[in-house]
C-alpha positions as CSV (number, residue, x, y, z in Angstrom):
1,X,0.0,0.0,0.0
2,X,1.3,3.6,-0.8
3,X,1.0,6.3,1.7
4,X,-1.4,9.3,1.5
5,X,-0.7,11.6,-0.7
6,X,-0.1,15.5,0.6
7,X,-2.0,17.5,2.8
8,X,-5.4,18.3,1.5
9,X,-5.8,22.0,1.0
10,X,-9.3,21.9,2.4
11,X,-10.4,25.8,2.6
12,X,-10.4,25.4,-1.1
13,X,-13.1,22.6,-1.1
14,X,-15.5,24.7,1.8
15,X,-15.3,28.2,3.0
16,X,-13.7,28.2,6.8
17,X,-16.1,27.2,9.6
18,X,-15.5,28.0,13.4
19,X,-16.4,25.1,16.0
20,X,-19.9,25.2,17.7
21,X,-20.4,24.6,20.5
22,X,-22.0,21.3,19.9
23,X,-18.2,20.5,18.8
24,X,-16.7,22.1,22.0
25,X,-19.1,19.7,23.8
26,X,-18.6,16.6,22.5
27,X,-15.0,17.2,22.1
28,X,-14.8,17.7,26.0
29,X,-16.6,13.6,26.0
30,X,-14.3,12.7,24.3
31,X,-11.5,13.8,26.4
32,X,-13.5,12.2,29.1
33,X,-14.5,8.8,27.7
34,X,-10.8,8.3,26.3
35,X,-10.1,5.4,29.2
36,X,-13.0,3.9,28.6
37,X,-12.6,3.6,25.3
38,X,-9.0,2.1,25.5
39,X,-10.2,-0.2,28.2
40,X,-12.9,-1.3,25.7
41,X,-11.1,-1.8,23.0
42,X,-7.8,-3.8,24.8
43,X,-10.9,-6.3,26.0
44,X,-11.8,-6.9,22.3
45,X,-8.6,-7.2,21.4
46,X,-8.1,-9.8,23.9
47,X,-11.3,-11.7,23.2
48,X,-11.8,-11.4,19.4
49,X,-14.7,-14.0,17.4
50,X,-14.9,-14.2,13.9
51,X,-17.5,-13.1,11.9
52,X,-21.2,-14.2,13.1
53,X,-19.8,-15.7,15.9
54,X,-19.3,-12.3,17.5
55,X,-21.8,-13.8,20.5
56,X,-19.5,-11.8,23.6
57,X,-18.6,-8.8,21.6
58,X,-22.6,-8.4,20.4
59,X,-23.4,-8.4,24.4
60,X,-20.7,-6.1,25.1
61,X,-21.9,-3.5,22.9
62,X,-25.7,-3.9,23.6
63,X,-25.3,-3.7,27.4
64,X,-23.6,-0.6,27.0
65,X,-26.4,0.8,24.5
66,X,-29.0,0.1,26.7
67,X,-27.0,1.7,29.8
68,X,-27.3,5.4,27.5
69,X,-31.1,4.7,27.2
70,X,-31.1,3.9,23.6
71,X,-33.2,2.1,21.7
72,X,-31.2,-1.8,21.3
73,X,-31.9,-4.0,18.4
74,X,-30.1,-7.2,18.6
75,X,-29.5,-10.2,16.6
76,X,-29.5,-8.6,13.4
77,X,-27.8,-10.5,10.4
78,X,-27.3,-13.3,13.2
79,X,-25.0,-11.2,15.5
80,X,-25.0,-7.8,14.9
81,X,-26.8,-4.9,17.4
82,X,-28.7,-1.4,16.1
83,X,-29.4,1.5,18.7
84,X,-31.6,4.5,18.2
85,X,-30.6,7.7,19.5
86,X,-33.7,10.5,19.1
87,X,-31.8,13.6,19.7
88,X,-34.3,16.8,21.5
89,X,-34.7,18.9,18.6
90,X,-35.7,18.1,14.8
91,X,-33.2,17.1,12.4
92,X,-31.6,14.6,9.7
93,X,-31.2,11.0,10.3
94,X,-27.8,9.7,10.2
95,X,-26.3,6.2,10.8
96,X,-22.6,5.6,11.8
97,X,-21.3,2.4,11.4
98,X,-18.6,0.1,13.3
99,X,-17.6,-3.8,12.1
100,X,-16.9,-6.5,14.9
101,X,-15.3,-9.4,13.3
102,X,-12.0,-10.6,13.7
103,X,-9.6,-12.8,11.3
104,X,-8.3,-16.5,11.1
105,X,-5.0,-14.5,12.2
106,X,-2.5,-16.1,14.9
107,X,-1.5,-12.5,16.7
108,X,2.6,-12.1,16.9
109,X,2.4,-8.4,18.5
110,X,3.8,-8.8,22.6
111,X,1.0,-6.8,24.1
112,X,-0.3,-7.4,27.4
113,X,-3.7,-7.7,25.9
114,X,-2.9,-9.8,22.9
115,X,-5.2,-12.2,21.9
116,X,-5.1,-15.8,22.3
117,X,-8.1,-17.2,21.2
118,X,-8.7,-20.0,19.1
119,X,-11.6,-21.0,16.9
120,X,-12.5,-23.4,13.8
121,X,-11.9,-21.8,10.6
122,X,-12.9,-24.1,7.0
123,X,-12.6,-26.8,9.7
124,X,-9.0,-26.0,11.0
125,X,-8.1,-24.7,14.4
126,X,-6.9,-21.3,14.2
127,X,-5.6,-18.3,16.2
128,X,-8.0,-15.7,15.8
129,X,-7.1,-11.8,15.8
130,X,-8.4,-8.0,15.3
131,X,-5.9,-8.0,12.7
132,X,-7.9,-5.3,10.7
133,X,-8.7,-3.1,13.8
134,X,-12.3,-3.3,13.9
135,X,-11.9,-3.8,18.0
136,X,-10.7,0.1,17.4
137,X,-13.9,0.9,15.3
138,X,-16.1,-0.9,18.0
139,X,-14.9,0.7,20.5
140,X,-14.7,4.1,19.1
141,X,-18.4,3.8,18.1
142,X,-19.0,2.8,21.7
143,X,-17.5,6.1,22.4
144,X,-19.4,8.1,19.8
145,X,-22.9,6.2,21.2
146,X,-21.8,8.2,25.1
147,X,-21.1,11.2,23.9
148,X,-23.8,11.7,21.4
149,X,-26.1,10.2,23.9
150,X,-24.8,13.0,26.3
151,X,-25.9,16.0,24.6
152,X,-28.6,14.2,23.6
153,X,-31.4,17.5,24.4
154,X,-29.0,19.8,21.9
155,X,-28.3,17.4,19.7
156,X,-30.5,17.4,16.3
157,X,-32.2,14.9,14.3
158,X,-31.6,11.1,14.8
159,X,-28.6,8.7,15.3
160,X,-28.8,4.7,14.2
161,X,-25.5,2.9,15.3
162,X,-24.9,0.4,13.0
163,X,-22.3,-2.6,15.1
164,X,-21.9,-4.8,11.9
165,X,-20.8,-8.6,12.2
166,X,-19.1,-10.7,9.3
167,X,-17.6,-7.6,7.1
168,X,-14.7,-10.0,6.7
169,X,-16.9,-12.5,5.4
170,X,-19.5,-15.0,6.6
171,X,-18.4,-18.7,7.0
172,X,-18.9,-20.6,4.3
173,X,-22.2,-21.8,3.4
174,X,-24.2,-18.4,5.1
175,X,-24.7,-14.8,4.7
176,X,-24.1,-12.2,6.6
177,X,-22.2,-8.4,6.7
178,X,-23.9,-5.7,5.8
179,X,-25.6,-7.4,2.9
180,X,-27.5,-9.5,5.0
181,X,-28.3,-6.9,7.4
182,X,-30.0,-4.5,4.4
183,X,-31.6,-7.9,3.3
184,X,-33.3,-7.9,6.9
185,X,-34.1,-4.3,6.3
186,X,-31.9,-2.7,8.5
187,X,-32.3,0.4,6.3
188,X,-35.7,0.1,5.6
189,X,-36.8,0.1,9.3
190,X,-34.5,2.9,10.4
191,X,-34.4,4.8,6.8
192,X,-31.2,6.7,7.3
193,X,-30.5,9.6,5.0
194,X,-26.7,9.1,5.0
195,X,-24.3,6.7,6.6
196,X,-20.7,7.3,8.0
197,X,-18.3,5.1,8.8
198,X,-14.5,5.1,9.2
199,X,-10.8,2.6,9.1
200,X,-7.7,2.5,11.1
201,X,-5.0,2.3,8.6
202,X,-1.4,1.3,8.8
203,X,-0.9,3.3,6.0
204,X,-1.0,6.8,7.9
205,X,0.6,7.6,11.1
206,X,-1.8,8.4,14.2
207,X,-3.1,11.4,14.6
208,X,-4.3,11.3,11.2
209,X,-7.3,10.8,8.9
210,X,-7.7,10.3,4.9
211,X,-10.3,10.5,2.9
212,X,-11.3,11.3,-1.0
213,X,-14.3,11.6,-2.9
214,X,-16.0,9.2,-5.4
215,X,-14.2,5.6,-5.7
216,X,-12.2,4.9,-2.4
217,X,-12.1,0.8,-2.0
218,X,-11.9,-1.9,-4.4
219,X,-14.3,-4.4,-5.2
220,X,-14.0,-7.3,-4.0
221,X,-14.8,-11.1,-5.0
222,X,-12.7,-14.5,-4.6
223,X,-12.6,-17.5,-6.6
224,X,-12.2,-21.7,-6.2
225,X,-11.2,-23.6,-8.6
226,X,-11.1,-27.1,-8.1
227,X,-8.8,-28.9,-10.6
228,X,-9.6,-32.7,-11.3
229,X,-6.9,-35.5,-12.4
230,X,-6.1,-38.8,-11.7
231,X,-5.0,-40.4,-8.7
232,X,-2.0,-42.6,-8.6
233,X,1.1,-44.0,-6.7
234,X,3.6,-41.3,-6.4
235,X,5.9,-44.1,-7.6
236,X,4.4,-44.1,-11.1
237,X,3.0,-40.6,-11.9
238,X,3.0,-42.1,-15.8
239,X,-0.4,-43.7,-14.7
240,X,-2.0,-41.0,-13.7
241,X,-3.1,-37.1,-14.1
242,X,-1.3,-34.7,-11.4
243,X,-3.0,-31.8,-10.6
244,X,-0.4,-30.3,-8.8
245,X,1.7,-30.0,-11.4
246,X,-1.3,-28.4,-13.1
247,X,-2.1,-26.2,-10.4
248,X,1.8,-25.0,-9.7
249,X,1.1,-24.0,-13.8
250,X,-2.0,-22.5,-12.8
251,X,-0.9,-20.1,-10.5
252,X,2.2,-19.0,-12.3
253,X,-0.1,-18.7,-15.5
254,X,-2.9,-16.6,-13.5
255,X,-0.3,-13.5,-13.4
256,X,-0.5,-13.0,-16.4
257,X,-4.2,-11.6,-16.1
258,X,-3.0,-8.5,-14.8
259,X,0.4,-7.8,-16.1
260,X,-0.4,-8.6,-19.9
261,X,-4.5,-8.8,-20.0
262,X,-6.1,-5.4,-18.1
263,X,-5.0,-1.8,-18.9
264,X,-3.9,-0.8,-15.6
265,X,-3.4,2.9,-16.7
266,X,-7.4,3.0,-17.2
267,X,-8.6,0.8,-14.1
268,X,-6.7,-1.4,-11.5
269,X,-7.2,-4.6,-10.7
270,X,-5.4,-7.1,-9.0
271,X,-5.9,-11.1,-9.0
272,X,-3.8,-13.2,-5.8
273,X,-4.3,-17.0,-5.3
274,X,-3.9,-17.3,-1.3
275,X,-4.2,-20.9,-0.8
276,X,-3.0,-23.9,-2.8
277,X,-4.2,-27.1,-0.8
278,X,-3.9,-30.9,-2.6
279,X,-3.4,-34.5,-1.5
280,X,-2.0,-35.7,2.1
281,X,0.6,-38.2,1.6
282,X,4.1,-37.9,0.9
283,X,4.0,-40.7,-2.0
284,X,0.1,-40.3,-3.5
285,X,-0.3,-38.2,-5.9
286,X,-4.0,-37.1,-5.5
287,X,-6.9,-36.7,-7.3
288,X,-8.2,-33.0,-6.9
289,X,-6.5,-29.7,-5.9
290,X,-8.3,-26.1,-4.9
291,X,-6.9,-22.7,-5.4
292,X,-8.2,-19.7,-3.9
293,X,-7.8,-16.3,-4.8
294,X,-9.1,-12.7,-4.8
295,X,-9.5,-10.1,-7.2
296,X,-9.8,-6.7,-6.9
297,X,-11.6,-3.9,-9.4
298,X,-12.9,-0.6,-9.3
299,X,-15.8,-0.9,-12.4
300,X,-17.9,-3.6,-13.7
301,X,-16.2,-3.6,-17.1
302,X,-13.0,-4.3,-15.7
303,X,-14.4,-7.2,-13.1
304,X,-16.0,-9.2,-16.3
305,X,-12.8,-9.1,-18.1
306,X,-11.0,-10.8,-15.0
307,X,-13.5,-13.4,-14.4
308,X,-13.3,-14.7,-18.1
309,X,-9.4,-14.6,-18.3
310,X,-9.2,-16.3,-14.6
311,X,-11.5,-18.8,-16.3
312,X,-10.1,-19.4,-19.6
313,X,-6.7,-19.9,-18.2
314,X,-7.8,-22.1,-15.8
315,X,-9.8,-24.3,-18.1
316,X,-6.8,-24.1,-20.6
317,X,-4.2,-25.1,-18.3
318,X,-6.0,-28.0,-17.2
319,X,-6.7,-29.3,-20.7
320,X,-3.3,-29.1,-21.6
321,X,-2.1,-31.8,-19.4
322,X,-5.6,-34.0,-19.9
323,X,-7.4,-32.4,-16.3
324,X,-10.2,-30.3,-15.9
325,X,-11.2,-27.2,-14.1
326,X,-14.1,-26.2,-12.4
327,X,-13.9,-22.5,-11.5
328,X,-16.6,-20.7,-9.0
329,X,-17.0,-17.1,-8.6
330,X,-18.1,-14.8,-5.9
331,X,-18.7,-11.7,-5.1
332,X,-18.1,-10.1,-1.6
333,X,-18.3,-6.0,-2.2
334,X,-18.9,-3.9,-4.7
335,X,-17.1,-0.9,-5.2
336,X,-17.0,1.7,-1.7
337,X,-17.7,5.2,-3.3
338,X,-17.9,8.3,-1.3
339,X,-20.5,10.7,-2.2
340,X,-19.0,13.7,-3.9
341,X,-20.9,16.0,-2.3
342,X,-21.3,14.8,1.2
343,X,-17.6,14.3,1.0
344,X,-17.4,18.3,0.0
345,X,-19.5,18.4,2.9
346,X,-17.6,16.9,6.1
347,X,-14.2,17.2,4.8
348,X,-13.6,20.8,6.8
349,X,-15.4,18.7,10.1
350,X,-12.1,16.0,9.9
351,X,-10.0,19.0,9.3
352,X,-11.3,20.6,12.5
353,X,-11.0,17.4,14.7
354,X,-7.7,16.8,13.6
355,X,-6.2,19.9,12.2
356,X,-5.5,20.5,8.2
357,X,-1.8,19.2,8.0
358,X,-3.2,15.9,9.3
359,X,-6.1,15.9,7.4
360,X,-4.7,13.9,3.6
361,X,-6.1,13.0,0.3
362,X,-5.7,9.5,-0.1
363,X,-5.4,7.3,-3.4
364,X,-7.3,4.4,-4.0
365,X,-7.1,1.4,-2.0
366,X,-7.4,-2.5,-3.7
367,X,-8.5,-3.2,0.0
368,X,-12.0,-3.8,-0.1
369,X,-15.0,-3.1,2.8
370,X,-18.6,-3.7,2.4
371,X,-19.3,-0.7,4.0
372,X,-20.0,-0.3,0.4
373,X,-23.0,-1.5,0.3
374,X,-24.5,0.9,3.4
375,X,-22.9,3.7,0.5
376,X,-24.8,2.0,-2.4
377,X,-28.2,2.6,-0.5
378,X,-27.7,6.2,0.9
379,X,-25.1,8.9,0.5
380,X,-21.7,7.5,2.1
381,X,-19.1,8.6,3.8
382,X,-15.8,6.8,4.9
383,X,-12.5,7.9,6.1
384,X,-9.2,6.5,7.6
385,X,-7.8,7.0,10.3
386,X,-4.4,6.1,11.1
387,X,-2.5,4.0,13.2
388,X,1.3,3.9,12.6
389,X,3.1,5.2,16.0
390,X,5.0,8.8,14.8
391,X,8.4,7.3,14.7
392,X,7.8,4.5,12.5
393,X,7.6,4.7,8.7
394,X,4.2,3.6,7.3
395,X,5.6,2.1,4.5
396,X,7.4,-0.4,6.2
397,X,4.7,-0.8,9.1
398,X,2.7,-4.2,9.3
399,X,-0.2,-3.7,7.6
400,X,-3.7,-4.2,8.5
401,X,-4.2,-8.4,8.1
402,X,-0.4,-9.0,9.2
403,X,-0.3,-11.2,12.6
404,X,1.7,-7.8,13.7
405,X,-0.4,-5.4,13.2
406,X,-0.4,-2.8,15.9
407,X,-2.7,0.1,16.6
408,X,-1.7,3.1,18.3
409,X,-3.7,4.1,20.7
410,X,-4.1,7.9,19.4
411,X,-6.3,6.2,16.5
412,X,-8.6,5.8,19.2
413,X,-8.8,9.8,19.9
414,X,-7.9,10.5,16.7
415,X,-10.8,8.1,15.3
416,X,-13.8,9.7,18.1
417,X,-13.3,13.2,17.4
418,X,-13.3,12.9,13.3
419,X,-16.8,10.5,14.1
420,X,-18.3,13.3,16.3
421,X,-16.8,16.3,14.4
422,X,-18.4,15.0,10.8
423,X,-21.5,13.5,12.7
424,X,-22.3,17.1,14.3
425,X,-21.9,18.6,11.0
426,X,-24.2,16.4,9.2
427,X,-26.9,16.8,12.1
428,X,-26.9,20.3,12.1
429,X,-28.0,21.1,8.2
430,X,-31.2,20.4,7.0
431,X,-33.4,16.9,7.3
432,X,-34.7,15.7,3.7
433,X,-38.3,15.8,3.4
C-alpha cells in the first residue's frame, strides 16, 4: 500500500467554519471517555470471534447501548446490534457504522492484551485476531454512542449505530455483513438519509485521517477452482493425471491476467491466489486440488474481463495436461464510493478534529470493505484514520491483516473526534423531506 498523498488543501473545497459549540461539547466527551474507550477496545482485542460468531462482543456492545437509554436491536444479520438515538430537537437521520469481526489470524504483537483465542476456521483450528482493527472501530463507536447520547437534548435529528458482524466474510455456506443486514431491512426500518463510517489504517501515522471523494475501496470477490486429475502411486506418476503439477502452472499462468491482459493505466485490478491445498501423503499423488484467490476492481467492465481470463486460463491449463477445471465465482463487495458531495461536505469537520496538516487525500485502495454497500443505498461517507506510531515509517509498518499489526492508541482519539466532528456537522443542516 502507498501512503497518503499531501496534505489536503481543504479551505479550497469549503469556506472556513469556526467550532460550535455542539463540537466544543462533545470534544470535551471525548476527552473524558478516552479510558473507557482504551479499556474497551484492549478487551476486544483480547477476546476477538470471527464473523457471526461475535456472540460476547454483540453483548458487550448492547449492554452498553442500553445503559445510555437507547433504543437496542439485537440479533441482526445473526450477530449484529442497532441502537436509536432521538436527539431533543428536529433534524436529519444519520447512521454511523462500526464492524466486529476478527480474522483467522494467529496475533505475533507482545501486548499485554494480545489475543489468544482460538476457533474453527474451513474446519482447521486457528488463532484468531483484530488484525484489521475493527476492535478500534467498536470501540470508538461505543465512544461516539456516550457522547452523542450525552448532549442528547442539543443534539439534532436522529442517530442509528450500526455494530456490523461478518464484514470479513460470513463462514462458508451463510450470509451475513452488511448485505445480510439491508436484506433484513436494516435500512428500511431505520431509513437513514446518509451513513458514516470510518478505518484505522497502517498506512498513515496516528493522529491522522484520509479521505477522498468518489471511488475509495476496491471491489472485491474470490474464486475456487477445483482442478480434477487422476490419482495414482507417487511411484508411477506415468499412470495417472497430477493436478499439482497443473495447479503449480495454474498459479504461475494466473499473473498474467493482470500484467499482460487489463490496462492498468485506465482501471486497476489485482488477482492473488492465497491458498494452494492438494493430496495428504508424501508418495500419492491425488486426485483433486483447490486454489483460492481474490480479485480486486474498481468498475464492472473491468471485473468481467477478470473473471473470463481467470477462467479461460484455468480451463486451458487444465486441458493441456488431460485435467479439468471447475472455476466458481463470488462476489463479496462492490465498489466503496464516497458521495461527492457529502464528501465536499464533512471534509472541513475531519480538518477541525484533527487539524489540516493531518487531514490527507488519499489514493485508491485495492482493499475492499462492504461498508459499500451501506454507500450503495444512501449517500456514504468513509474515512481513515491512522495507526502507525510517529516514529515508525508507514511504509514499512505491518499492515492491516499481518499477525503484527499494531494500533496506536491515538487512533482511538484520533478516530472519536473525526466520528463526532463529521456526525455534528451532518446533524446540524437540513433533514430531507
Amino acid at each position: 500500500m502507498r501512503p497518503a498523498l499531501p496534505c489536503l488543501v481543504l479551505c479550497a473545497l469549503a469556506p472556513a467554519a469556526t467550532a460550535t459549540e455542539l463540537d466544543h461539547r462533545l470534544d470535551e466527551q471525548a476527552v473524558a471517555l478516552r479510558p473507557d474507550v482504551v479499556a474497551w477496545r484492549r478487551d476486544l482485542h483480547q477476546h476477538p470471534e470471527l464473523g457471526n460468531r461475535e456472540f460476547r462482543t454483540a453483548a458487550k456492545v448492547a449492554d452498553h447501548l442500553r445503559e445510555l437509554g437507547l433504543e437496542v436491536e439485537t440479533g441482526v444479520a445473526h450477530t449484529g446490534v442497532v441502537a436509536v438515538l432521538r436527539g431533543g430537537k428536529p433534524g436529519p437521520r444519520l447512521a454511523l457504522r462500526a464492524d466486529m469481526d476478527a480474522l483467522p489470524v494467529t496475533e505475533q504483537v507482545d501486548l499485554p492484551f494480545r489475543s489468544v483465542a482460538k476457533a474453527e476456521y474451513r474446519g482447521e483450528q486457528v488463532g484468531v485476531m483484530h488484525a484489521c482493527g475493527h476492535d478500534a472501530h467498536t470501540a470508538i463507536l461505543m465512544g461516539a454512542a456516550s457522547a452523542l447520547a450525552a448532549v442528547r437534548e442539543d443534539l439534532p435529528g436522529t442517530v442509528v449505530f450500526i455494530f456490523q458482524p461478518a464484514e470479513e466474510g460470513p463462514p462458508e455456506g451463510e450470509e451475513g455483513g452488511a448485505a445480510l443486514m439491508l436484506k433484513e431491512g436494516v435500512f428500511r426500518k431505520h431509513q437513514p438519509q446518509a451513513i458514516i463510517g470510518l478505518h484505522v489504517f497502517s498506512t498513515l501515522h496516528a493522529g491522522e485521517v484520509g479521505v477522498r471523494g468518489g471511488p475509495t475501496m476496491a471491489e472485491s470477490g474470490r474464486f475456487r477452482i477445483v482442478l480434477r486429475g487422476v490419482q495414482t502411486h507417487g511411484a508411477k506418476p506415468w499412470a495417472g493425471i497430477d493436478p499439482v503439477v497443473v495447479g503449480a502452472q495454474l498459479v504461475m499462468n494466473l499473473q498474467t491476467v493482470v500484467s499482460r491482459r487489463i490496462n492498468t493505466v485506465e482501471s486497476p485490478a489485482v488477482v492473488t491466489v492465497g491458498a494452494f491445498r492438494a493430496g495428504n501423503r508424501h508418495n500419492i499423488i491425488p486426485a483433486e486440488a483447490e486454489l483460492l484467490g481474490t480479485l480486486r476492481t474498481f468498475d464492472e467492465e473491468t471485473r468481467q474481463a477478470v473473471v473470463a481470463e481467470i477462467t479461460r486460463i484455468a480451463e486451458h491449463t487444465a486441458q493441456a495436461a488431460g485435467a479439468s477445471a471447475e472455476v466458481v465465482f463470488e462476489r463479496q463487495t462492490n465498489v466503496n464510493r464516497n458521495d461527492e458531495a457529502l464528501t465536499r461536505r464533512l471534509q472541513p469537520a475531519l480538518a477541525r478534529a484533527v487539524g489540516e496538516r493531518n487531514a490527507k487525500l488519499m489514493p485508491l485502495q485495492t482493499v475492499a470493505e462492504d461498508f459499500g454497500y451501506f454507500a450503495a443505498e444512501v449517500p456514504g461517507f468513509f474515512f481513515f484514520v491512522g495507526s502507525t506510531p510517529a516514529d515508525q515509517d508507514p511504509r514499512k509498518a505491518p499492515a492491516n491483516h499481518s499477525p503484527f499489526y499494531f494500533v496506536d492508541e491515538q487512533a482511538l482519539d484520533t478516530g472519536l473526534r473525526a466520528m463526532l466532528h463529521a456526525a455534528a456537522e451532518y446533524l446540524a443542516g437540513p433533514a430531507a423531506p
